[in-house]
Backbone as ProteinMPNN parsed JSONL, in Angstrom:
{"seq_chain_A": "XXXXXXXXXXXXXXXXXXXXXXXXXXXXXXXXXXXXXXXXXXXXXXXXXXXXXXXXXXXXXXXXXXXXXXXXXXXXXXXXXXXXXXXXXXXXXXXXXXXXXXXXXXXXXXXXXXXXXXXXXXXXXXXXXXXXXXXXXXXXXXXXXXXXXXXXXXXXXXXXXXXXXXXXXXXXXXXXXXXXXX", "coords_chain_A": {"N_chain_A": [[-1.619, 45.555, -21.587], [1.615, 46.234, -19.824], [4.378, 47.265, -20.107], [7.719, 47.436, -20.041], [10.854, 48.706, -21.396], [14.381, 47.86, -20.806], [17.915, 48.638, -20.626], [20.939, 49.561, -21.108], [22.264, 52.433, -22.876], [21.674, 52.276, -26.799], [21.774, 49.672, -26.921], [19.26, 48.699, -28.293], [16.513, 49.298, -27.447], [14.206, 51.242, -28.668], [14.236, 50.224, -31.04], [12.996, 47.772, -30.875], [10.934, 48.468, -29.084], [9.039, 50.149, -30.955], [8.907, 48.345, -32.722], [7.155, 46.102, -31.113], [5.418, 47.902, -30.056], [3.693, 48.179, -32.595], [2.96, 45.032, -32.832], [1.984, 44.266, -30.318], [-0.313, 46.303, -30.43], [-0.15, 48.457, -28.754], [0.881, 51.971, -27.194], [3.876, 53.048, -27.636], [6.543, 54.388, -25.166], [8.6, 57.163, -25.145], [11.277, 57.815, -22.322], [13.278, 59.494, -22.902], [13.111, 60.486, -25.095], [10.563, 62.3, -24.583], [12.185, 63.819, -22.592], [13.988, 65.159, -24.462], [12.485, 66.423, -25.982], [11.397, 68.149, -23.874], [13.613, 69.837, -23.567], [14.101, 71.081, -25.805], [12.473, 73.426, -25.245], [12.476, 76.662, -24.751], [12.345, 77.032, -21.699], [12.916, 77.561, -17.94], [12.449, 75.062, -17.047], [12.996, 73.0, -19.601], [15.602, 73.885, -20.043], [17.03, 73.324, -18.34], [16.75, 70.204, -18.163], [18.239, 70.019, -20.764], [21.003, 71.496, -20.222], [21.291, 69.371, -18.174], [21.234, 66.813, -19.577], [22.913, 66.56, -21.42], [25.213, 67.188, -20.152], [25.337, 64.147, -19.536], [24.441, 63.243, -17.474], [21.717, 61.627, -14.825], [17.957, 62.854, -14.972], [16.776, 64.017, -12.176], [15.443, 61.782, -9.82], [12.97, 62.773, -8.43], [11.316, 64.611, -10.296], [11.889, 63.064, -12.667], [10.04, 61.157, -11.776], [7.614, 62.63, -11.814], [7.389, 64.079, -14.041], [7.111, 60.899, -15.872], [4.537, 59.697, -14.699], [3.277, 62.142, -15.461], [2.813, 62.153, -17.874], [1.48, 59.142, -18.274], [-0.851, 59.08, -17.64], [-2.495, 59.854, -19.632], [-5.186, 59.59, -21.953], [-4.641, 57.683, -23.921], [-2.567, 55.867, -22.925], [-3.697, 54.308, -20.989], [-4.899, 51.642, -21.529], [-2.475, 50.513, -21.784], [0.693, 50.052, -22.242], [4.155, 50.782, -23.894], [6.998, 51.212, -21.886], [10.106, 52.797, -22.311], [13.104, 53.585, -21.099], [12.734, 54.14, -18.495], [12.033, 52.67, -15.571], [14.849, 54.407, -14.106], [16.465, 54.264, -11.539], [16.398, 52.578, -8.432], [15.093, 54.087, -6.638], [13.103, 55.063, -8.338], [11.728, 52.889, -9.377], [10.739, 51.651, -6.718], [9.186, 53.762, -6.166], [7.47, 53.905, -8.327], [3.967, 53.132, -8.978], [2.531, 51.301, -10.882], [1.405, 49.015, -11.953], [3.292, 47.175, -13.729], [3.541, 44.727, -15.978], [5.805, 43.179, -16.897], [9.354, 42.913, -17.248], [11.382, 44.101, -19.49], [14.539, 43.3, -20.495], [17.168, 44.418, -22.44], [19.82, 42.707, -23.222], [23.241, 43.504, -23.508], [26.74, 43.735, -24.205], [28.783, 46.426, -23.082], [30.534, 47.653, -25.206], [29.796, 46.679, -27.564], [27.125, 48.531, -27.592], [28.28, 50.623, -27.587], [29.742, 50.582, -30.396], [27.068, 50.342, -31.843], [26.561, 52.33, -31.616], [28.042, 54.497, -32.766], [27.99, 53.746, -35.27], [25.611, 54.386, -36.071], [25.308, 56.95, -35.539], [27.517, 57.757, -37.409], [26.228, 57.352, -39.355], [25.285, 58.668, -41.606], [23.214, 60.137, -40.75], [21.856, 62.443, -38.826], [23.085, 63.162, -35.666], [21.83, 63.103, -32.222], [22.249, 66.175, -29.894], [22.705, 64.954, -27.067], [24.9, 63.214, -28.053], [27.505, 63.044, -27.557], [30.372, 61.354, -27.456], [31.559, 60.913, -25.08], [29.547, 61.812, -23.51], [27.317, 59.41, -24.014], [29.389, 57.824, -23.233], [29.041, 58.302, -20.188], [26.439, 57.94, -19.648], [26.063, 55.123, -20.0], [27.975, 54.388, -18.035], [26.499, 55.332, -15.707], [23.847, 53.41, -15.79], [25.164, 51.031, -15.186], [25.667, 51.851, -12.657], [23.637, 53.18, -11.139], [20.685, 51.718, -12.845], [20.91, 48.957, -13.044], [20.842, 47.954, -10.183], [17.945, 48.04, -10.175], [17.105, 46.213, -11.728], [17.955, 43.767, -10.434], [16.071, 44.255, -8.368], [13.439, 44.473, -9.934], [13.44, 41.193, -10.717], [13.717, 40.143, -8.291], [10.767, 40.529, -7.595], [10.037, 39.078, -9.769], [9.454, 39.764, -12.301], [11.13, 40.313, -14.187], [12.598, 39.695, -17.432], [14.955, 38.477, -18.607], [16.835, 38.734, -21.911], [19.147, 38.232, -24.98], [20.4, 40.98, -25.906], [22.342, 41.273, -28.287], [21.756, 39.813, -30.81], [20.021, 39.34, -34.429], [17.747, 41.929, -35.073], [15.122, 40.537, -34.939], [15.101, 38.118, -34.264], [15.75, 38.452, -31.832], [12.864, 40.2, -31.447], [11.165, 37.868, -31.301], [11.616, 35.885, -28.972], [11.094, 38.076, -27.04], [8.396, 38.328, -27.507], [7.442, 35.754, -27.195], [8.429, 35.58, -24.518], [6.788, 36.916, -22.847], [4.343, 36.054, -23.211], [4.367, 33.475, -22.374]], "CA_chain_A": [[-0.353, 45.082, -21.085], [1.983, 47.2, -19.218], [6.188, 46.702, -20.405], [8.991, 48.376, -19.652], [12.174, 48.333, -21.716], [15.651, 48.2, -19.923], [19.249, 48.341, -21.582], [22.021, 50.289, -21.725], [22.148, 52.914, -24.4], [22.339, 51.173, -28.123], [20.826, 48.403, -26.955], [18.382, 48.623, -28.873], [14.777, 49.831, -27.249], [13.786, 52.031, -29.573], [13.736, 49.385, -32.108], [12.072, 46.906, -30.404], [9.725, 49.039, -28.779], [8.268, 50.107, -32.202], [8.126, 46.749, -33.495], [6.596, 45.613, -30.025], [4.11, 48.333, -30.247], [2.804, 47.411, -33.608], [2.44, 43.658, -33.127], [0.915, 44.467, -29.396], [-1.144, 47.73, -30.333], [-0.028, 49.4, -27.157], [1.557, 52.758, -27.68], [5.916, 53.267, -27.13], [7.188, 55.562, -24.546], [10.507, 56.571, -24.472], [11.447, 58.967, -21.666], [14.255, 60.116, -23.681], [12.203, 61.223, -26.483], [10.275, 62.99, -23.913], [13.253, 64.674, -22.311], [14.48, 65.493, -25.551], [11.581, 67.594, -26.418], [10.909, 69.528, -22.723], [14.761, 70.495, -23.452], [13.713, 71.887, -26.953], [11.691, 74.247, -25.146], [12.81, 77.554, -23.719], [11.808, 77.39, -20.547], [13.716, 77.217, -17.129], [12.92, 73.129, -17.061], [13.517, 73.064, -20.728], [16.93, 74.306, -20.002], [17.221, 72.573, -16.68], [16.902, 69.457, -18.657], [18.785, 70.259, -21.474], [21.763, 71.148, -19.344], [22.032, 67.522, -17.372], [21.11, 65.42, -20.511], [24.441, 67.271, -22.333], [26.838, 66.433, -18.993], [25.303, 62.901, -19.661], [23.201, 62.513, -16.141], [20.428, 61.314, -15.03], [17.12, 63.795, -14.66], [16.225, 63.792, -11.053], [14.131, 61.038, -9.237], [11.732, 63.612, -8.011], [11.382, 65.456, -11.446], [11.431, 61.525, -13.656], [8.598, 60.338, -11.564], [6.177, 63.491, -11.532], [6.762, 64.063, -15.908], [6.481, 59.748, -16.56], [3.181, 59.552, -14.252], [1.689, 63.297, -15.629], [2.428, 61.316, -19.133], [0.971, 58.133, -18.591], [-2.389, 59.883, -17.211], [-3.364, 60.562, -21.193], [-6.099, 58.557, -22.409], [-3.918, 56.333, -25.159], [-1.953, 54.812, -22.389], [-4.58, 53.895, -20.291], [-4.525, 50.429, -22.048], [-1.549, 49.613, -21.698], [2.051, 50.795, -23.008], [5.994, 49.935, -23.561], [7.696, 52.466, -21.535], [11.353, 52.834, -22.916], [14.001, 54.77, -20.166], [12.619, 54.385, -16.818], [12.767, 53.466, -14.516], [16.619, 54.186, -14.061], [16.928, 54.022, -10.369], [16.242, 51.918, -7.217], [13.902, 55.175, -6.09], [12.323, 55.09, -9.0], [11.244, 51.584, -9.494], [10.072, 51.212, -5.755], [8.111, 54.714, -5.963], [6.365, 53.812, -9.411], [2.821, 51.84, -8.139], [1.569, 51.328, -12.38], [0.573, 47.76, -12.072], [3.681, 46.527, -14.497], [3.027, 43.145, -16.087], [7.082, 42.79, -17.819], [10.474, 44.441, -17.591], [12.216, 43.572, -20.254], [16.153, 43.402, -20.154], [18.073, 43.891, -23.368], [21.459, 42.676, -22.665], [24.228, 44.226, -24.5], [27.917, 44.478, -23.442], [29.472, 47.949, -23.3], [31.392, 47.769, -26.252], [28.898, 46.55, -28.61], [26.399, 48.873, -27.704], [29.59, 51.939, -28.09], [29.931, 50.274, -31.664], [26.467, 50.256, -32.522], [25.786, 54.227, -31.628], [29.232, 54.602, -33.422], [27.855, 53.187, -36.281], [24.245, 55.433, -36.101], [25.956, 58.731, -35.561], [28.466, 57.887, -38.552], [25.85, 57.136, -41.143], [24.784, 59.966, -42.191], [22.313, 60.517, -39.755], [21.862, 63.98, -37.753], [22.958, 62.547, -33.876], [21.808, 63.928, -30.942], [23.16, 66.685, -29.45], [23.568, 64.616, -26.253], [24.961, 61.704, -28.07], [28.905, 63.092, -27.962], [31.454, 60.239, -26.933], [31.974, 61.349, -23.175], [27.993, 62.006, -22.498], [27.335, 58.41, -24.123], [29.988, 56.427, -21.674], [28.744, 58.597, -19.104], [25.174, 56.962, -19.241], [26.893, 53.859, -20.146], [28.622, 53.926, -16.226], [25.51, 55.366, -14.568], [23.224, 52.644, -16.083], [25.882, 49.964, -14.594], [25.639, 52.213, -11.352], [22.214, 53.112, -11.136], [20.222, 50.836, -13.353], [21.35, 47.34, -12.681], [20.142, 47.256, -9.064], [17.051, 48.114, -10.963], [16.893, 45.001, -12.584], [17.899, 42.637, -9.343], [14.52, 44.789, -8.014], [12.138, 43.202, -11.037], [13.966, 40.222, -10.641], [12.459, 39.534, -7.092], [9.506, 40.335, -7.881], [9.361, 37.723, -10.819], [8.686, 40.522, -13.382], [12.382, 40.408, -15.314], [12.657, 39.07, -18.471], [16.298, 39.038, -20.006], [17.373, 38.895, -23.19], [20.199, 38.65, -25.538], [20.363, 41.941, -27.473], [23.017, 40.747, -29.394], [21.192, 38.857, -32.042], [19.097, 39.643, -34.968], [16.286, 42.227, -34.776], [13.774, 39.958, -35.612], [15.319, 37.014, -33.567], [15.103, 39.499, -30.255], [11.541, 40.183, -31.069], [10.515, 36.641, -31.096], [11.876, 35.705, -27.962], [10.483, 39.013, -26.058], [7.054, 37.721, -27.568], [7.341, 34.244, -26.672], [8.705, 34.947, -23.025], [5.437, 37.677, -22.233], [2.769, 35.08, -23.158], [4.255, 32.832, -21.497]], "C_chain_A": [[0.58, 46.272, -20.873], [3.249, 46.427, -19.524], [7.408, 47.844, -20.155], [10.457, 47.493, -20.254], [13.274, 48.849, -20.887], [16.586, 47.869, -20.826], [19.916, 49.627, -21.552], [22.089, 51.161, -23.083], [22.684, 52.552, -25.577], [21.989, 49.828, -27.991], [19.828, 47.435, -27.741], [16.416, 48.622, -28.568], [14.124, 50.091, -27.877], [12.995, 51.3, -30.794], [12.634, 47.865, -31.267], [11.076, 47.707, -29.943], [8.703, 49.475, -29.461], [8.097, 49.102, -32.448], [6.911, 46.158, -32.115], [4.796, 46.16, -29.948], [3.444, 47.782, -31.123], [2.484, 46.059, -33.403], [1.457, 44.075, -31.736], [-0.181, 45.552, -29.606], [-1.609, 48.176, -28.923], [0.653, 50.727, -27.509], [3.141, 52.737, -26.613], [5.777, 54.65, -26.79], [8.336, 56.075, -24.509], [10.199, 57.971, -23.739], [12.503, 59.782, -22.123], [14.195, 60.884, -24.836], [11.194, 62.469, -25.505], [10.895, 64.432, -23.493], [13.95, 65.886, -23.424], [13.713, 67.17, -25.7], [11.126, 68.608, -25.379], [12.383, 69.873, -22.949], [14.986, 71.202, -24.638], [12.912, 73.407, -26.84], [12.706, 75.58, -24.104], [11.972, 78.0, -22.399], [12.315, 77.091, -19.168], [13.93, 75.259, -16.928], [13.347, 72.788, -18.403], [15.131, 73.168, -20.691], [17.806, 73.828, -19.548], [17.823, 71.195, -17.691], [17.854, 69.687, -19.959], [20.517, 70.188, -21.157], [22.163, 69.66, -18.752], [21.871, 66.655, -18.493], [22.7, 65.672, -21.28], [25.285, 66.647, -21.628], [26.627, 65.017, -19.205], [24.451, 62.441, -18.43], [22.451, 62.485, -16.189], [19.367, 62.961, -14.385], [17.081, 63.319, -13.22], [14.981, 63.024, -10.509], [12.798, 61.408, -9.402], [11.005, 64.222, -9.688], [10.718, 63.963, -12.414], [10.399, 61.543, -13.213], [7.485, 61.52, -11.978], [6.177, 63.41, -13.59], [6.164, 62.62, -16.165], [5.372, 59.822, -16.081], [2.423, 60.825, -14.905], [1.578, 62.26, -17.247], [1.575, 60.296, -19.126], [-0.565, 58.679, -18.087], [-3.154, 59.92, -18.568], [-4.202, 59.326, -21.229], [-5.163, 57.705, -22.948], [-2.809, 55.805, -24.135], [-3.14, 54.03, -20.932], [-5.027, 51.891, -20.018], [-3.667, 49.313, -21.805], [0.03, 50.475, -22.673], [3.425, 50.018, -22.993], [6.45, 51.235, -23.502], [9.523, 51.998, -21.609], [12.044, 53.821, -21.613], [13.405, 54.952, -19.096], [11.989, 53.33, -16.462], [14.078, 53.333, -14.559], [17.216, 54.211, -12.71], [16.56, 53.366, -9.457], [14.824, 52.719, -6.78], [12.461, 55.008, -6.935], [11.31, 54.075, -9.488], [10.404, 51.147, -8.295], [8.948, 52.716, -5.931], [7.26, 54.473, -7.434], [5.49, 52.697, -9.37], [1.684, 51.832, -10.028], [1.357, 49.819, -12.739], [1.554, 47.41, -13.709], [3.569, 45.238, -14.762], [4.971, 42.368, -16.553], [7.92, 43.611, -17.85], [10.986, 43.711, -18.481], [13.738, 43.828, -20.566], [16.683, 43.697, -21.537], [19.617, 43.401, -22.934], [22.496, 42.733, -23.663], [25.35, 44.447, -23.914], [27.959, 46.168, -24.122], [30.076, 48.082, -25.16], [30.277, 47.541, -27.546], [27.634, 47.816, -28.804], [27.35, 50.581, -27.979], [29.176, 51.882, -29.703], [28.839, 50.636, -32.513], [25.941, 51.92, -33.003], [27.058, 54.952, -32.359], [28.787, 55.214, -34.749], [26.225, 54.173, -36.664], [24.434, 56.811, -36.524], [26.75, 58.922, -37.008], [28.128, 57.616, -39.898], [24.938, 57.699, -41.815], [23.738, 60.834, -41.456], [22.278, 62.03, -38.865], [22.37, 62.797, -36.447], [22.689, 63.79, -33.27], [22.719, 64.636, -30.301], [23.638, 66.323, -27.828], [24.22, 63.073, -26.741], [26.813, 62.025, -28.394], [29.063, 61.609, -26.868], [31.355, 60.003, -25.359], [30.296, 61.484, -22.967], [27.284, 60.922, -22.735], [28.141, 57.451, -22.745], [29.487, 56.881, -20.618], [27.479, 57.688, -18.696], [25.479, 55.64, -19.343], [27.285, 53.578, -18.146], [27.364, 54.39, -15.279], [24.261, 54.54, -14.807], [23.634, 51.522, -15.146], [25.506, 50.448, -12.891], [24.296, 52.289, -10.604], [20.983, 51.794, -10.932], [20.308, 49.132, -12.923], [20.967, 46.94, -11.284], [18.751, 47.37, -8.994], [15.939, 46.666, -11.447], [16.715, 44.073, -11.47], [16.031, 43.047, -8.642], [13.393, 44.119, -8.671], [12.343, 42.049, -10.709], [13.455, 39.213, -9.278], [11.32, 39.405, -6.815], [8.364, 39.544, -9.262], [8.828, 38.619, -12.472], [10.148, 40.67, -14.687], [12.21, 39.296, -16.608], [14.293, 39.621, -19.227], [16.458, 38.228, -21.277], [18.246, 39.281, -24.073], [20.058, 39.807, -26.715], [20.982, 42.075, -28.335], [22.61, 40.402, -30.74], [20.496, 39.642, -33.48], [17.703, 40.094, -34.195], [15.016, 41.296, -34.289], [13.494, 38.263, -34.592], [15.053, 37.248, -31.728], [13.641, 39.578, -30.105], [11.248, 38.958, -30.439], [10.713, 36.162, -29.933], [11.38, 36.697, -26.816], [9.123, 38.287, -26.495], [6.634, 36.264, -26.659], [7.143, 34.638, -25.591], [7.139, 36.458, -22.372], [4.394, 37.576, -22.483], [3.119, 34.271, -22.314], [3.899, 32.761, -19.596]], "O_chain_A": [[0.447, 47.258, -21.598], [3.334, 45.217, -19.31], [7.503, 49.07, -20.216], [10.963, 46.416, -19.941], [13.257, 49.953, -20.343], [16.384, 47.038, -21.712], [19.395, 50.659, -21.973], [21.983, 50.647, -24.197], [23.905, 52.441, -25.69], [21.938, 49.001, -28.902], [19.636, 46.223, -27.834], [15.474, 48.153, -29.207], [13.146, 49.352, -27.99], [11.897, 51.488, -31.318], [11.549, 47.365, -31.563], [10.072, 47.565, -30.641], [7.562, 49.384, -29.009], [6.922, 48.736, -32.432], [5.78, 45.834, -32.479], [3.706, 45.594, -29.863], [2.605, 46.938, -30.808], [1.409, 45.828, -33.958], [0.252, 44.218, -31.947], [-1.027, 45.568, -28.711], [-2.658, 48.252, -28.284], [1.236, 50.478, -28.564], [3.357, 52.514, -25.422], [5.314, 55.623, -27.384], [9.204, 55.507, -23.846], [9.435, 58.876, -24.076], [12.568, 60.902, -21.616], [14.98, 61.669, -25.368], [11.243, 63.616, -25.949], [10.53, 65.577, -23.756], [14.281, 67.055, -23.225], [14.077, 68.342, -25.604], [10.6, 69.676, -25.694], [12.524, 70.644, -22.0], [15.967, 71.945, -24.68], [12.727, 74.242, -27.725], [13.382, 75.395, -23.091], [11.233, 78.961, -22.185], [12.117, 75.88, -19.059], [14.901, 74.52, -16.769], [14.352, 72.081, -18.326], [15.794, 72.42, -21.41], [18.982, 73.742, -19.904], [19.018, 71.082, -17.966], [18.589, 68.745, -19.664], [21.25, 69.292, -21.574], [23.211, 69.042, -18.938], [22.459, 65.582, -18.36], [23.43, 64.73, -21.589], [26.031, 65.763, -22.05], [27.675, 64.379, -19.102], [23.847, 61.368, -18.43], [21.826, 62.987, -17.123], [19.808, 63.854, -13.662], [17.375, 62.135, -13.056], [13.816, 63.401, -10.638], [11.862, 60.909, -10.027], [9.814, 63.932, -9.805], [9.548, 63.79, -12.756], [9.498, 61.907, -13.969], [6.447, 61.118, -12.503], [5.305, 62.889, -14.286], [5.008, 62.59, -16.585], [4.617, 60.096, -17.014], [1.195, 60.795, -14.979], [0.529, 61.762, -17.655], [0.728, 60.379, -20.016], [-1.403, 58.136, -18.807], [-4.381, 60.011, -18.568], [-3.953, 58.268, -20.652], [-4.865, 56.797, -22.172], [-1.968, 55.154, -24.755], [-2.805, 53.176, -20.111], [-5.287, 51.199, -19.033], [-3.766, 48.093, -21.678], [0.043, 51.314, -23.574], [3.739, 49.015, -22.351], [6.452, 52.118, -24.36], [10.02, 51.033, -21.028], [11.385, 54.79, -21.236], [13.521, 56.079, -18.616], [11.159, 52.997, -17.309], [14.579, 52.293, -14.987], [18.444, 54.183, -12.643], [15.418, 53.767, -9.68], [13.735, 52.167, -6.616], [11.299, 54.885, -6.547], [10.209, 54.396, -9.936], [9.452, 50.397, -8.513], [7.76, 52.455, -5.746], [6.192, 55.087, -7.447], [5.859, 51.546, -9.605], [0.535, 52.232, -10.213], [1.134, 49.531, -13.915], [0.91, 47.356, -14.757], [3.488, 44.484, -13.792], [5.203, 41.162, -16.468], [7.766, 44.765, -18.249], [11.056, 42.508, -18.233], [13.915, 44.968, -20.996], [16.551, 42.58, -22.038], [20.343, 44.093, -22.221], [22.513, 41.952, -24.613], [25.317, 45.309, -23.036], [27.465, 46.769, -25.076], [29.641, 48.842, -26.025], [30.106, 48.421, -28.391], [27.209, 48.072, -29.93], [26.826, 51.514, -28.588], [28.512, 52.755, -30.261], [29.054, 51.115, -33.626], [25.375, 52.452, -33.958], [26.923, 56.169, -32.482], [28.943, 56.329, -35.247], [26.062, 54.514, -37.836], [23.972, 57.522, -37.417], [26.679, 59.964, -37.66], [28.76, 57.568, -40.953], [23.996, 57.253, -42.47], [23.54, 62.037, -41.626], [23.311, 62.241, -38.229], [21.927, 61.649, -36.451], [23.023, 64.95, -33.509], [23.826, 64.168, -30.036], [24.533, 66.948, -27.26], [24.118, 62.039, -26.08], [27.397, 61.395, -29.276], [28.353, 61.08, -26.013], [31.099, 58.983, -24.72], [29.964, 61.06, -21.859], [26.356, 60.854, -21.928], [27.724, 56.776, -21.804], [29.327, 56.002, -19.77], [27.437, 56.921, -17.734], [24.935, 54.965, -18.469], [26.854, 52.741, -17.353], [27.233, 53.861, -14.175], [23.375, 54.863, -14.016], [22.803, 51.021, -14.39], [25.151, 49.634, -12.038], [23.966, 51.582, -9.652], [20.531, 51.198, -9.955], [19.388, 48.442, -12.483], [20.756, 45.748, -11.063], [18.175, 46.938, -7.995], [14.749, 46.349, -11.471], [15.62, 43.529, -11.328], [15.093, 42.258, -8.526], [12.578, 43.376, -8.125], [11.314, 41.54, -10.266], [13.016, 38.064, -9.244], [10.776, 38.573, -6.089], [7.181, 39.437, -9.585], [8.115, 38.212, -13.39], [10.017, 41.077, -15.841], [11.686, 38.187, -16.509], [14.638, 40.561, -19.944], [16.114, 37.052, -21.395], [18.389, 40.494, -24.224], [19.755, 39.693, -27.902], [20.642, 42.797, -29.272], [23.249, 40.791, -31.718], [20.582, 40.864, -33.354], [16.95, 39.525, -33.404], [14.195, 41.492, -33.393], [12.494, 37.598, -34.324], [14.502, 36.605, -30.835], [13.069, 39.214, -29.078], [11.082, 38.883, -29.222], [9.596, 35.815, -29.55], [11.246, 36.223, -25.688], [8.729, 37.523, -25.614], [5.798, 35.972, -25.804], [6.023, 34.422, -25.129], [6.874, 36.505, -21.17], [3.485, 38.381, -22.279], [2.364, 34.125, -21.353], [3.881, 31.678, -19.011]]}, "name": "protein", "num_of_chains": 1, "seq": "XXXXXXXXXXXXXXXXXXXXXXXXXXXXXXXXXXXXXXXXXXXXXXXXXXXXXXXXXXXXXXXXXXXXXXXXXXXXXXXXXXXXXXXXXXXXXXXXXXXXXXXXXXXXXXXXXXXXXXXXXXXXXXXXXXXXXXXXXXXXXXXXXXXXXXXXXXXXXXXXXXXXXXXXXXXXXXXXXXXXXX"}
């Protein structure tokens, strides 16, 4: 099975996508965890990336698609996967041909999902060094800008699944389970 999480940052992917993995035994992607780590590296894309994730933008179309597809090439997704953070654009969603079976929506207002990365960063936790205030709302408004015609895209093609990310962990799972047997 092939899934793709969508949501606004704080949403909560991350956590579902681990739990998701384990009950499906598919392996979790996040492209943000990805990103993270080619911007750990000294090396002109290392840097490259490093740079735009800080201002808060998105990586480049051209650039997203060629790293998610050299990734998903590995044997252990071959199976099947829950890719976390992409697609994030219109481009990107019509140029990625990976035989998805489920997008899955979290839905989270703005504010709650502010509160919850608030609440992450402030409890004791190391945060990310792109997770200041201003490079947060930024992905926050280019998700709304971006992203969201994203969604109407799955949505015609019968592959959306939303969901209140509001709720209990555990109450979110169950309802992503339910609605991708059904």
């Amino acid at each position: 099975m092939k899934l793709i999480l969508i949501g606004i940052q704080g949403a909560g992917k991350s956590t579902q996508g681990n739990l998701l993995s384990e009950k499906l035994k598919i392996p979790y992607l996040s492209t943000g965890h990805i990103f993270r780590e080619l911007a750990k590296e000294k090396t002109p894309l290392g840097r490259y990336i490093k740079e735009v994730m800080t201002a808060g933008y998105l990586i480049p179309d051209r650039k997203t698609l060629q790293i998610v597809t050299e990734y998903l090439l590995r044997a252990e997704y071959k199976p099947g996967y829950i890719l976390d953070g992409f697609p994030r654009t219109i481009t990107q969603a019509k140029k990625f041909h990976n035989s998805i079976d489920k997008v899955i929506y979290l839905r989270v207002l703005d504010k709650e999902a502010l509160w919850r990365l608030a609440y992450r960063n402030g409890e004791g936790k190391e945060g990310r060094e792109d997770d200041t205030l201003g490079a947060i709302k930024k992905r926050i408004e280019l998700f709304h800008k971006f992203t969201e015609p994203v969604l109407d895209y799955y949505r015609s093609h019968h592959k959306l699944i939303e969901v209140d990310g509001e709720r209990k962990i555990e109450d979110i799972q169950k309802e992503i389970l339910k609605k991708i047997k059904s």
